[in-house]
VOLO-650823 format. One record per residue: x negated, z, y negated of N, C-alpha, C in turn. Coordinates in steps of 0.2 Angstrom, whole numbers, plus 5000, padded with zeros to 4 digits. Layout:
BEGIN
XZYXZYXZY ...
This chain:
BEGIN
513449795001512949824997513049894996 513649904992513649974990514549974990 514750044995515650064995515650124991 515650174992515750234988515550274986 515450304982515050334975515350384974 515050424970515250494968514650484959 514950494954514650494948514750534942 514150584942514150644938513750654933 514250674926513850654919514150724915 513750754912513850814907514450794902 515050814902515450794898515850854895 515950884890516250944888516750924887 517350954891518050974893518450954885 519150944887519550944881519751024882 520451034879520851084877521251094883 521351154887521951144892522451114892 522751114886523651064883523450984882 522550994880522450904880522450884888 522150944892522050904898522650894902 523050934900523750924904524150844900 524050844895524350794893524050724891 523350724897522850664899523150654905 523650704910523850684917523150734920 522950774919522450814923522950884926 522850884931522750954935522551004935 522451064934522051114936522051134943 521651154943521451184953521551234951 521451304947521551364947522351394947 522751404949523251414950523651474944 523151504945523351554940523351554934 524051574930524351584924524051604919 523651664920523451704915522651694912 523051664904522251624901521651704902 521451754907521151804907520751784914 521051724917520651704923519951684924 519451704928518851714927518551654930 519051624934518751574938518551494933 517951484934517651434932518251384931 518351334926518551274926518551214928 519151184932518951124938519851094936 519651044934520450974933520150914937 520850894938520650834945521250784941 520950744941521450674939521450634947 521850614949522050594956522650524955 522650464952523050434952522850384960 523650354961523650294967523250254966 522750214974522250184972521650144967 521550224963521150214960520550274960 519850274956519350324957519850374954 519850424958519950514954519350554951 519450584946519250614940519150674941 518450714943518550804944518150814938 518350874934518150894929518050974929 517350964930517351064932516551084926 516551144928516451204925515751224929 515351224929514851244933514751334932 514351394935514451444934513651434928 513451394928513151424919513551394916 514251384915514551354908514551294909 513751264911514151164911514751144912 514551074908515451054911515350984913 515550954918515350914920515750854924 515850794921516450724921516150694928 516450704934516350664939516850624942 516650544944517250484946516850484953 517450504958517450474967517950414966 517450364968517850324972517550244977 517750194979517550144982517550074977 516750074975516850034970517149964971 516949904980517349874979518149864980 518349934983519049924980519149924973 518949944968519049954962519049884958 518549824959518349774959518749714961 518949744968519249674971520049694975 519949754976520749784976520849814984 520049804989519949824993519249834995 519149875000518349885002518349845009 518649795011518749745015517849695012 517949675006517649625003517149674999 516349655001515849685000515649644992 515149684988515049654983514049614983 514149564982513349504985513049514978 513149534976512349524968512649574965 512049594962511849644955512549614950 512449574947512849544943513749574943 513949564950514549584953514449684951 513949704953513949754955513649804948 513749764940513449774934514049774932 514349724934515249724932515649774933 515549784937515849844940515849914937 515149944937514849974934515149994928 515149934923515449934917516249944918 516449914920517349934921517449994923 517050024928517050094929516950114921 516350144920516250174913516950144908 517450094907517750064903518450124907 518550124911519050164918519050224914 518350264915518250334911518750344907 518350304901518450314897519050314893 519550264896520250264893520550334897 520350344901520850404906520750474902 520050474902519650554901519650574892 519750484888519650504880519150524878 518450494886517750504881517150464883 516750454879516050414883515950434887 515850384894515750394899514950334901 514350334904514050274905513750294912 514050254916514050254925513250244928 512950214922512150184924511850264923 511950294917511550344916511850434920 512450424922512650474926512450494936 512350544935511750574940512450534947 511950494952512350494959512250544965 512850574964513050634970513350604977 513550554978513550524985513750434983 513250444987513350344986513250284996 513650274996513650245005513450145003 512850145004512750085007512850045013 513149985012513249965018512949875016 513249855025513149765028513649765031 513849705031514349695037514049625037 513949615046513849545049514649525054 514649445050515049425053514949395059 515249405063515149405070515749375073 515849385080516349345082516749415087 517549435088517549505087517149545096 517149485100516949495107516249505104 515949495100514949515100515049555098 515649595090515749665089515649705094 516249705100516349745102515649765109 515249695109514649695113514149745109 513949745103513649755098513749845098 514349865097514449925098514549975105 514449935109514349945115513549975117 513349925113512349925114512349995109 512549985104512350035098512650105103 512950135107512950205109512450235113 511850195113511150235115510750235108 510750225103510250265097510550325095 510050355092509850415091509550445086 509550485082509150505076508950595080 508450615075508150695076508850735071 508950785074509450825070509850805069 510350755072510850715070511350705075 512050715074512350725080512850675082 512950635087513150585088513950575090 514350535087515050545086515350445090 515650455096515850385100516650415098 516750335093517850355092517850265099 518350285103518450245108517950185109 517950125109517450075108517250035101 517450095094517550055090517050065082 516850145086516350185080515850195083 515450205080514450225084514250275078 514250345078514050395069513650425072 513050455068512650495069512650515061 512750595060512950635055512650695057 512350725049512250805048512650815043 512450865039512850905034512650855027 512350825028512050775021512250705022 512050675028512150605030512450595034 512750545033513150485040512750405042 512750405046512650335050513250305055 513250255051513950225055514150155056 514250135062514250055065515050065067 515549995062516250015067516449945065 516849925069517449875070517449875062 517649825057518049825051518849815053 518849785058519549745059519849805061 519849815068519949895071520149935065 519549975061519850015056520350005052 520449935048521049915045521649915048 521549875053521949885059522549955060 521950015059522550085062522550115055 522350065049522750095043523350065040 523450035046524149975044524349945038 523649885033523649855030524449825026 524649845023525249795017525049735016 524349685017524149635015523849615021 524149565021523849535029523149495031 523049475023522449425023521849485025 521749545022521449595024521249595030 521649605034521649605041521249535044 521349465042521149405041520449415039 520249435035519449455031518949485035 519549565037519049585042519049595050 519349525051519249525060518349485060 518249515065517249495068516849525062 516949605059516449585056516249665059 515349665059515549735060515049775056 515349835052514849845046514449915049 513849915045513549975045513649995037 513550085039513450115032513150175034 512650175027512250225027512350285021 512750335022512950375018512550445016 512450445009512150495007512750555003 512750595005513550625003513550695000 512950714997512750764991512350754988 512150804983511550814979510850794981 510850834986510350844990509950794991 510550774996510250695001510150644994 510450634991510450574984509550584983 509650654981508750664977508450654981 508350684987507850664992507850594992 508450564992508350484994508050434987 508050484982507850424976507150464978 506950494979506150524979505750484986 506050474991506150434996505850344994 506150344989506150274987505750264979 505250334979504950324971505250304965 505850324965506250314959506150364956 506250384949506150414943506750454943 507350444947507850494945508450464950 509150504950509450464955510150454950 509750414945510550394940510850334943 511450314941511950264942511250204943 510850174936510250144935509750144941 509750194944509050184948509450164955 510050224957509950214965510550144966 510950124960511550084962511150004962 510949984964510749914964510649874971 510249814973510349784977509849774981 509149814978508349794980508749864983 508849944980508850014984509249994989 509749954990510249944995509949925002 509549865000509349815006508749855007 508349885004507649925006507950005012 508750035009508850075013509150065020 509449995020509949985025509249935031 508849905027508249905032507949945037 507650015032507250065033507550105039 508350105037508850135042508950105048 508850035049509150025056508150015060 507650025056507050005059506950105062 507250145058507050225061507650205068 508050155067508550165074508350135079 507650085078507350055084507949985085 508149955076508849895079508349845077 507749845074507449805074507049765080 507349775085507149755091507749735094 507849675100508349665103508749705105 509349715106509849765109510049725117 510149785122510449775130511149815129 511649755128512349785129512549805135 512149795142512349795148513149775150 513249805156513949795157514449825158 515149815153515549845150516049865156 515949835163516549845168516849915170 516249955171516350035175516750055169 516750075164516550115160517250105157 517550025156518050005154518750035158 518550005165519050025169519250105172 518550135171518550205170519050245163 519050215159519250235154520050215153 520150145158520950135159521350155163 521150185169521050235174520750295174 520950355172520250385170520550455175 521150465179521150495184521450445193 520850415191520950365198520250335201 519850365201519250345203519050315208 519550315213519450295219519850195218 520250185213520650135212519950115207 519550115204518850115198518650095203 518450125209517650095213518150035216 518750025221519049965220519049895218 519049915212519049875207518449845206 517849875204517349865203517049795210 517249835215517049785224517349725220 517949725220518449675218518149625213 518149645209517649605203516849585204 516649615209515849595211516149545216 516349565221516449505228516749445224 517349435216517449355214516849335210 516349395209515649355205515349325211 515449345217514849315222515249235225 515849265224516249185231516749175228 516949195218517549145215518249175215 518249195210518949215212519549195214 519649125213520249075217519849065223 519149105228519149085235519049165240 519549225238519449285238520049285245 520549255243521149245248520849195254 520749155253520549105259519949125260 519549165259519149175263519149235270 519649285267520049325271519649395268 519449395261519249465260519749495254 520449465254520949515252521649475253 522149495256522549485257522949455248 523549395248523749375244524149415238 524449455243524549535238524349575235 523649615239523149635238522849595231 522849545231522449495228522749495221 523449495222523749485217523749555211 523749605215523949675212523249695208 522749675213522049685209521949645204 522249585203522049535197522649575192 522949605191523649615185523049675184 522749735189522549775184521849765181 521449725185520849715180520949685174 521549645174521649595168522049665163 522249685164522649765162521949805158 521449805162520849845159520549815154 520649745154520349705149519749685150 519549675160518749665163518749605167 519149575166519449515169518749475169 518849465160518049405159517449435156 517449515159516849525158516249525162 515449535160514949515162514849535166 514549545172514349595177513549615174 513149565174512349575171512449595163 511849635160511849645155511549585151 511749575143511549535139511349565133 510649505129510349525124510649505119 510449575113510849535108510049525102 510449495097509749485093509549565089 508949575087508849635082509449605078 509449675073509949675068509649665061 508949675060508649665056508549615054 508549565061508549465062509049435057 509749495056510349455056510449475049 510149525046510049545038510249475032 510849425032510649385027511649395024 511549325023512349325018512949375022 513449395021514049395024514449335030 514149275026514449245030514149195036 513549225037512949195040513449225048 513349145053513749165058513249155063 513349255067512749265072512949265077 512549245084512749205090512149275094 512449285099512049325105511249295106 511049315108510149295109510149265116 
C-alpha cells in the first residue's frame, strides 16, 4: 500500500542546548551564534524515521519525519501494510515516535506529505518475476527516463517521480539481510512503486485525485493508494497482456558479452535441441560428443538451458491487482 513518507508540520524549534540535549544535530557547522544561516537539526537514529528540523528563509520552522512506515510497524519494508486500520496504527505510533523524541505535539494525519511511495507487490513464482520484468523493459512514459539495473529493476524517473518494478528478493538479497525469514518473505514477489518525491509532485497529485489538501489524512490511505497504483500502470498500457518474448539472445549475450561469435553458436545450438531433442543431437551427427558436451556446460552457465525459444503471455497486471497473497500463473 504505502512504503515511504516524508511528513511536514509547523513546529517551533526549542533552544539550541535543548536541541542538543534531545540528541539533535546541527547542519550548520559554524560556532559563531552571529551565523546567518537558516536553522536545520537532524535527528538520525539506527533503523528508525529521522527527524529534520529547519528553518525556512521566511523564519518558519518546520518538524519533518522521513521514513518507511512499514519497517517502522513491522521492523521491515519486506511486509506491506493491507488495511486502513494497520496503516491508522501506524500513523498514530508515528505521531506518538514524534512526540517522545522532539518534546512536542506532533499529529502525522494533519502534517503536510512531502514524499510518499505507494506500492503492490504480487506474489508470483521467481521465474514469472524474472519473466515479468523482462516484458516490463519496453514501457515508457513522456518526459521520463528509463533506468534497466541487470534483470532485476525496470525505473522510469524525472526530477519528481519514480516508477519502478524490481525483484523484492533480489534487492534484499544484495542488502545482505541479518534475518533470514526476510529473505523467505521476499522470494517471488515482485513490487511496483509509484513515488512522489517533493512538494511539488505531492500537490499536483492530491489535486490529481480532488483531494482538498495533501495532508497525512487526505493522501495516506488505501482508496489514494489503489486509485494511484491503478491509474499508473493503465498510463503504462499493463493493463493489457504483456509479450515476455525470449530471453535466450540477450542472456547469453550478457554472459558473453565479448564473444559474439560463441553467442550466435550457442543460440544454433539451442534452436537445433528445440527442433530434434537435445539427448538426439549426437546421434544424429549434428555435433560431435564433445562438442556437445562443452555447448551444454555453457548454455547451462548462462542460465538458457530451459529457456523458451517462443515468446509468452503474461496476464495484464491490473488483472492481478488483489491480496498479496493471491498466487499468479502466466496466461
Amino acid at each position: 500500500m504505502i512504503d515511504s513518507v516524508c511528513l511536514t508540520l509547523p513546529v517551533r524549534m526549542h533552544s539550541a542546548s535543548e536541541m542538543v540535549s534531545l540528541g539533535f544535530r546541527s547542519v550548520c557547522k559554524h560556532p559563531s551564534p552571529s551565523c546567518s544561516h537558516p536553522a536545520r537539526w537532524i535527528f538520525k537514529p539506527d533503523k528508525r524515521p529521522y527527524l529534520t528540523w529547519s528553518e525556512a528563509p521566511d523564519r518558519s520552522q518546520w518538524l519533518s519525519l522521513s521514513g518507511s512506515l512499514p519497517r517502522f510497524i513491522f521492523g521491515s519494508n519486506v511486509y506491506l501494510m493491507t488495511s486502513d486500520d494497520e496503516l491508522r496504527a501506524c500513523l498514530e505510533g508515528i505521531s506518538e515516535y514524534v512526540a517522545s523524541v522532539a518534546h512536542v505535539r506532533y499529529d502525522s494525519l494533519k502534517a503536510n506529505v512531502t514524499r510518499v511511495d505507494y506500492c503492490h507487490d504480487w506474489q508470483l513464482t521467481s521465474n514469472l518475476v524474472t519473466n515479468y520484468l523482462w516484458a516490463l523493459r519496453a514501457i515508457s512514459l513522456p518526459r521520463m527516463r528509463k533506468t534497466l539495473i541487470d534483470n532485476r529493476t525496470v525505473e522510469l524517473s524525472n526530477g519528481s517521480q519514480t516508477v519502478s518494478f524490481y525483484d523484492k528478493f533480489e534487492e534484499r538479497l544484495s542488502m545482505k539481510p541479518d534475518a533470514p525469514e526476510e529473505l523467505t518473505a521476499a522470494r517471488g514477489i515482485l513490487r511496483f512503486e509509484a513515488r512522489f518525491r517533493d512538494n511539488r509532485s505531492c500537490e499536483r497529485h492530491a489535486r490529481s485525485m480532488a483531494l482538498s489538501g495533501r495532508t497525512g489524512e487526505a493522501l495516506l490511505h488505501s482508496g489514494v493508494a489503489r486509485k494511484t497504483i491503478r491509474g499508473t500502470l493503465e498510463r503504462l498500457g499493463l493493463d493489457k497482456p504483456l509479450n515476455s518474448g525470449s530471453r535466450r539472445f540477450e542472456l547469453l549475450r550478457t554472459h558473453y558479452p565479448n564473444d559474439r561469435s560463441k553467442v550466435l553458436k550457442l543460440v544454433g545450438f539451442l534452436d537445433a535441441a528445440d527442433c530434434y531433442g537435445l539427448e538426439n543431437l549426437v546421434a544424429l551427427g549434428i555435433c560431435s560428443y564433445t562438442d556437445y558436451r562443452r555447448k551444454l556446460a555453457e548454455v547451462k552457465s548462462a542460465g538458457t538451458l530451459h529457456q523458451s525459444a517462443g515468446p509468452s503471455s503474461l496476464s495484464a497486471l491490473t488483472a492481478l491487482l488483489g491480496s498479496r497473497s493471491d498466487n499468479v500463473q502466466a496466461a
